[in-house]
C-alpha positions as CSV (number, residue, x, y, z in Angstrom):
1,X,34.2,-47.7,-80.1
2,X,33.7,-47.0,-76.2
3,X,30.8,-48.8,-74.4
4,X,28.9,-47.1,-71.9
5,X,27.6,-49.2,-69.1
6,X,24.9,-47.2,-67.4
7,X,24.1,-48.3,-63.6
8,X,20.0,-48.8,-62.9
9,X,19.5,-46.5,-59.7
10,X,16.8,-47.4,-57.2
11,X,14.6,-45.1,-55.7
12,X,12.1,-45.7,-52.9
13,X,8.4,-47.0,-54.2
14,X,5.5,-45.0,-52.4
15,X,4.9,-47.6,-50.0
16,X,7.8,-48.0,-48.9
17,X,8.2,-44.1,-48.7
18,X,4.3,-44.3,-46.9
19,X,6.0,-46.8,-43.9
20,X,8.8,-44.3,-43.1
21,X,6.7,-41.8,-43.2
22,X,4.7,-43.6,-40.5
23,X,7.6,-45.1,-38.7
24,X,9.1,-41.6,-38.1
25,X,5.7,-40.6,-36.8
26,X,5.0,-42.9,-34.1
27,X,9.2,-42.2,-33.4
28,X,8.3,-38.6,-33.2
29,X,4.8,-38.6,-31.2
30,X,6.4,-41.2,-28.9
31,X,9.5,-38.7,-28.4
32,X,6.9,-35.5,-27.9
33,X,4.9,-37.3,-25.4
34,X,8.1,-38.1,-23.3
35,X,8.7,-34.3,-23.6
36,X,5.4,-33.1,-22.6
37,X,5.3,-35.8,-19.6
38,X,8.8,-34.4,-18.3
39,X,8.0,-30.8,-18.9
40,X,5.0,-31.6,-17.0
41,X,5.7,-33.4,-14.0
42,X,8.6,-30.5,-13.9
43,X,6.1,-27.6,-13.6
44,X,4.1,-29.6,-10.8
45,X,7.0,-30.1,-9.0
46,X,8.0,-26.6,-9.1
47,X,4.6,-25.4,-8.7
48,X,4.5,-27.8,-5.4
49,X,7.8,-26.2,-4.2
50,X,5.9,-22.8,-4.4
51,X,3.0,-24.0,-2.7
52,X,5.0,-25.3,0.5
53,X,7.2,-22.4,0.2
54,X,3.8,-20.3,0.7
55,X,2.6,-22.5,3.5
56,X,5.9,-21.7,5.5
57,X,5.7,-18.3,5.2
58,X,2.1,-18.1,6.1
59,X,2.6,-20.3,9.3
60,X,6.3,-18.9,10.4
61,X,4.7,-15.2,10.0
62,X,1.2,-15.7,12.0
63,X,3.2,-17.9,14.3
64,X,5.7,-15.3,15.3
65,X,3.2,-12.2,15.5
66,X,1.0,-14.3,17.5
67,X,3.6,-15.0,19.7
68,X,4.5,-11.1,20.0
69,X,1.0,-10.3,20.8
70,X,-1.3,-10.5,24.1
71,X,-4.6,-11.3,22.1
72,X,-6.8,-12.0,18.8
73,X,-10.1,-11.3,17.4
74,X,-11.7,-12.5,15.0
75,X,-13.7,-11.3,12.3
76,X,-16.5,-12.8,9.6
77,X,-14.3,-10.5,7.0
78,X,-12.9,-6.9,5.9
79,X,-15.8,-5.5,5.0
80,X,-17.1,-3.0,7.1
81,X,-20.4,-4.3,8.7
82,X,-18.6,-7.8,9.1
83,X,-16.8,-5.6,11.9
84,X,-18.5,-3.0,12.8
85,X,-19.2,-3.2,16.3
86,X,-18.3,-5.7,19.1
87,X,-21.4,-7.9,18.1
88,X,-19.5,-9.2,15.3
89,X,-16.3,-10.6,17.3
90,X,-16.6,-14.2,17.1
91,X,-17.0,-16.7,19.5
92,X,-15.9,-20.3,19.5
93,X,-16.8,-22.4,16.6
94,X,-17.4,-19.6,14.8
95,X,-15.5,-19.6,11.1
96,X,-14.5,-15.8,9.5
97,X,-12.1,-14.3,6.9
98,X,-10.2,-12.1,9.2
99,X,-8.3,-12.0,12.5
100,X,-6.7,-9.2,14.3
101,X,-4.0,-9.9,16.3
102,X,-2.8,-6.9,18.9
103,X,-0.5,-5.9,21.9
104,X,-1.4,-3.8,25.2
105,X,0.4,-1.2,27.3
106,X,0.2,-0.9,30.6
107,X,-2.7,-0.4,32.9
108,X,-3.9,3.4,32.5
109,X,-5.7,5.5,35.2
110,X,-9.1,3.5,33.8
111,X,-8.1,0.4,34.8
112,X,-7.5,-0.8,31.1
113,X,-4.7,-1.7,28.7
114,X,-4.8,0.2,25.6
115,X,-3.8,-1.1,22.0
116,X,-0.6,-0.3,21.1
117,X,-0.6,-2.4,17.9
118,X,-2.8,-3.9,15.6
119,X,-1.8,-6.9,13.4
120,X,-4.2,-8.3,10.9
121,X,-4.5,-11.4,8.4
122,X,-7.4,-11.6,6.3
123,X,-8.6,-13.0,2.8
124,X,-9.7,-10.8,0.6
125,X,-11.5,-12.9,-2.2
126,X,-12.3,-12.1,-6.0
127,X,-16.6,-12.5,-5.6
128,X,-17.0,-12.1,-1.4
129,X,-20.9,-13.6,-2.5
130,X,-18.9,-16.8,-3.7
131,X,-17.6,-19.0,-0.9
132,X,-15.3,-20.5,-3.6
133,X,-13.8,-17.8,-4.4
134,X,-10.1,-17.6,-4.3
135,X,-7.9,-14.4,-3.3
136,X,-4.6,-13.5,-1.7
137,X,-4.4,-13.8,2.0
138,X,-3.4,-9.8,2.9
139,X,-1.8,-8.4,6.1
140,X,-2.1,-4.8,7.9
141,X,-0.1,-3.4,10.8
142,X,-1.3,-0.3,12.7
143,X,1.3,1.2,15.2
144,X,-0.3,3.4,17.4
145,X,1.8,6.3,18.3
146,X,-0.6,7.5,21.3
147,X,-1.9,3.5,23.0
148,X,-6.0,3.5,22.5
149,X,-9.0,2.5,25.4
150,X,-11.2,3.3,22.2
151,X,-13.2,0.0,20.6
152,X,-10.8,-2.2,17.8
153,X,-13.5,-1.9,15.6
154,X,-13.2,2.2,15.4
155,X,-8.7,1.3,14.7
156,X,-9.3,-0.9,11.9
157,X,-8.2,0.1,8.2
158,X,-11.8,0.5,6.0
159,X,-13.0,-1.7,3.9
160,X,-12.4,0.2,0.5
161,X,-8.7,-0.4,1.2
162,X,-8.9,-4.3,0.8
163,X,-6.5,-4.1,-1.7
164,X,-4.2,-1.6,-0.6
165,X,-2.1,-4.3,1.9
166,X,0.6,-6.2,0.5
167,X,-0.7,-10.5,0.1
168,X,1.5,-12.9,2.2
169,X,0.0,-15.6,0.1
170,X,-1.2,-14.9,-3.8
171,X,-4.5,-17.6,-4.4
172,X,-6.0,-19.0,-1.5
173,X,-9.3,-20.5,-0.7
174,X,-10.7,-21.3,2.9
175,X,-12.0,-24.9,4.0
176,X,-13.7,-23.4,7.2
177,X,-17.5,-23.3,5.9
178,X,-15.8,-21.2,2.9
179,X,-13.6,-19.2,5.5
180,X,-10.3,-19.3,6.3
181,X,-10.0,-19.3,10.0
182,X,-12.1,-21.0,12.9
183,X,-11.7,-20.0,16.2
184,X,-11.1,-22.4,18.8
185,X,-11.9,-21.9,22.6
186,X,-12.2,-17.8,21.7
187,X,-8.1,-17.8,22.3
188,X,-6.8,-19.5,19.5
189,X,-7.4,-19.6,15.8
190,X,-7.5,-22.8,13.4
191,X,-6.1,-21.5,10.0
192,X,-7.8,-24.1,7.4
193,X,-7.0,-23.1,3.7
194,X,-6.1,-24.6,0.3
195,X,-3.2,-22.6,-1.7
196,X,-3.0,-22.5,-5.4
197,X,-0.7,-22.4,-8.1
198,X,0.1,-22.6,-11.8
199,X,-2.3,-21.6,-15.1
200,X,-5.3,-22.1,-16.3
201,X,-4.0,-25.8,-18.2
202,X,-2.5,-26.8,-15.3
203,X,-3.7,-25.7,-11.5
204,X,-2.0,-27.3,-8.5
205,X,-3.4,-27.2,-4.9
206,X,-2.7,-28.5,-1.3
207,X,-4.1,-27.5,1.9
208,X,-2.6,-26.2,4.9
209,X,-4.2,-26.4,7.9
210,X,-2.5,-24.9,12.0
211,X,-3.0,-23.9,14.7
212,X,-2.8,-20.1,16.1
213,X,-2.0,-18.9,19.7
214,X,-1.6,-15.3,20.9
215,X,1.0,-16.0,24.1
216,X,-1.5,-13.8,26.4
C-alpha cells in the first residue's frame, strides 16, 4: 500500500498581508513624491529659462531700435485719450504703458525734421481699470513713405487695434506705479516690469528692470 505524505503549505495571515500592504505604501508615496519634486523643480527651471529668454529679447530689441532712432515719447497707454494730444506726452518722473520711439529726415523748408518712422512698445493689459493686470508687451512700426511735420499723436495706430500687433513678450505686469515704463530726465526710459510664466498650479515670475536711450 503507497503512503501519501502531503506537505502543509503556508500562506500569509492578514496581518502580515496588512504590513506589506503598508510597507509598499510608504515605498510607493515616498517614490511619487521624488517624482513630483523632480518633475517640478524641472518645469521651474524651464519655465525660468523662458522667462530670461523673454527678458533678452525685450532688452536686445528696445536697445537696438532705440539706438536706430533720434527720439522717444512717452505715453500713459494705447488708448486713445491717453494720447490724444501733446498734453499727454510725459515728462520726467512720470510712469505710462507706452513709448514711441521714431527717426527724423532732414530739415525741410519749415525749419523742421519730419518723422520718417515710428516704433512703438506698449502693454496692452487684460482689465486697463486693474493696475495688476497682466498682458503681452506689443510692438508697432509705421514707415512713412512721404516724412510728416504733422503732430505724433495724429501717426499713431488707434486704439481698437490693441490687439492687432504681434507681443514681443506674452504675460507681463509693470512695477512703475502699475506701469511699465518711467521716464527719466524726458530722454530716456526706465523699463520696470515682472514677466510670467507657467499655469495656473504653478506661476513663475522675475522682474526685469533697464534702462532706454534713443542715441539723439
Amino acid at each position: 500500500m503507497t503512503n501519501y505524505h502531503m506537505k502543509n503549505k503556508k500562506g500569509l495571515t492578514l496581518t502580515e498581508i496588512l504590513i506589506t500592504l503598508a510597507i509598499s505604501g510608504l515605498l510607493m508615496t515616498g517614490i511619487l513624491g521624488y517624482y513630483i519634486n523632480t518633475a517640478t523643480g524641472l518645469f521651474v527651471t524651464e519655465q525660468k529659462m523662458n522667462i530670461n529668454q523673454d527678458i533678452r529679447t525685450l532688452t536686445n530689441e528696445m536697445t537696438k531700435t532705440a539706438r536706430e532712432s533720434n527720439g522717444l515719447i512717452a505715453f500713459k497707454s494705447f488708448a486713445n485719450t491717453d494720447r490724444d494730444s501733446a498734453d499727454d506726452y510725459l515728462t520726467t518722473e512720470m510712469t505710462g504703458d507706452m513709448v514711441v520711439f521714431y527717426k527724423t529726415g532732414d530739415l525741410d523748408s519749415s525749419g523742421k525734421r519730419p518723422y520718417t518712422d515710428l516704433v512703438g512698445y506698449y502693454r496692452a493689459p487684460d482689465d486697463p481699470s486693474d493696475p495688476n493686470s497682466t498682458g503681452p508687451v506689443r510692438r508697432f512700426e509705421i514707415n512713412l513713405s512721404t516724412p510728416s511735420n504733422a503732430a505724433m499723436t495724429t501717426l499713431l495706430p488707434d486704439e481698437t487695434t490693441i490687439n492687432n500687433y504681434p507681443a514681443v513678450v506674452q504675460i507681463s505686469r509693470g512695477l512703475s506705479n502699475g506701469k511699465l515704463f518711467y521716464v527719466y530726465k524726458e530722454r530716456s526710459v526706465i523699463v520696470n516690469g515682472q514677466i510670467y510664466h507657467g499655469n495656473a498650479a504653478k506661476r513663475v515670475t522675475d522682474t526685469y528692470n533697464f534702462t532706454i536711450s534713443p542715441r539723439g
